[in-house]
C-alpha positions, 0 to 999 in steps of 0.5 A, spaced: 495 475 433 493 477 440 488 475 444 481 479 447 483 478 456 478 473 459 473 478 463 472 474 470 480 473 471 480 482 470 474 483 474 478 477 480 485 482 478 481 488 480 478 485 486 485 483 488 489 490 487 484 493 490 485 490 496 491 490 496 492 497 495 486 497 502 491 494 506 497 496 504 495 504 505 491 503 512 495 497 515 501 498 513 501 505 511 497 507 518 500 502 522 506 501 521 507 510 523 502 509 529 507 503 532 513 506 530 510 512 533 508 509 540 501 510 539 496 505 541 490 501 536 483 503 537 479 501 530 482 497 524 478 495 518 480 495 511 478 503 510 480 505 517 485 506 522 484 509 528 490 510 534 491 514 540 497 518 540 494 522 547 500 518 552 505 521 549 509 527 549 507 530 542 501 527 541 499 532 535 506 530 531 504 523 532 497 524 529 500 527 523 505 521 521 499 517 522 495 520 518 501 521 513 503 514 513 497 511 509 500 516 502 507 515 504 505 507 503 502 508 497 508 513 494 513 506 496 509 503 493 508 506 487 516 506 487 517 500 488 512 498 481 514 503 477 522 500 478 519 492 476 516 496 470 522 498 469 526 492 470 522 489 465 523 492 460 530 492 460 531 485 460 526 482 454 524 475 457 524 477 464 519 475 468 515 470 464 515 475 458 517 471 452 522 473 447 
């Protein structure tokens, strides 16, 4: 017989996905293409990264890869979901599952 989820433990999963998912797009996402781009942090928060690319030599370029970042960090994320979902249903009892 299956069991109704407990209310708060699925408000406490949204609150963490959600940050999750804030922190992934704008430090990872966002970041990470900035530094890999040589641009230097000017304003980071959970829903806003801002860098200046204008010391280098195609700052237009840069800005772009920054911007592009943050979906490229959710696309890989996905990925990387979508591939556990997938290994799981191939292997009955893997990761806590039962039978």
């Amino acid at each position: 017989m299956a069991t109704r989820p407990d209310r708060l433990t699925l408000i406490a999963l949204g609150i963490l996905a959600f940050t999750l998912k804030a922190t992934l797009h704008e430090w990872v996402g966002h970041g990470g293409a900035a530094v890999l781009a040589g641009c230097a942090p000017e304003a980071v928060s959970s829903a806003w990264w801002d860098s200046d690319c204008s010391a280098l030599a195609d700052p237009d370029a840069a800005r772009r890869l920054v911007k592009a970042g943050g979906t490229i960090a959710n696309l890989a994320a996905a990925g990387i979901a979508a591939g556990l979902l997938a290994a799981r249903r191939r292997r009955p009892g893997a990761l806590g599952t039962g039978a």
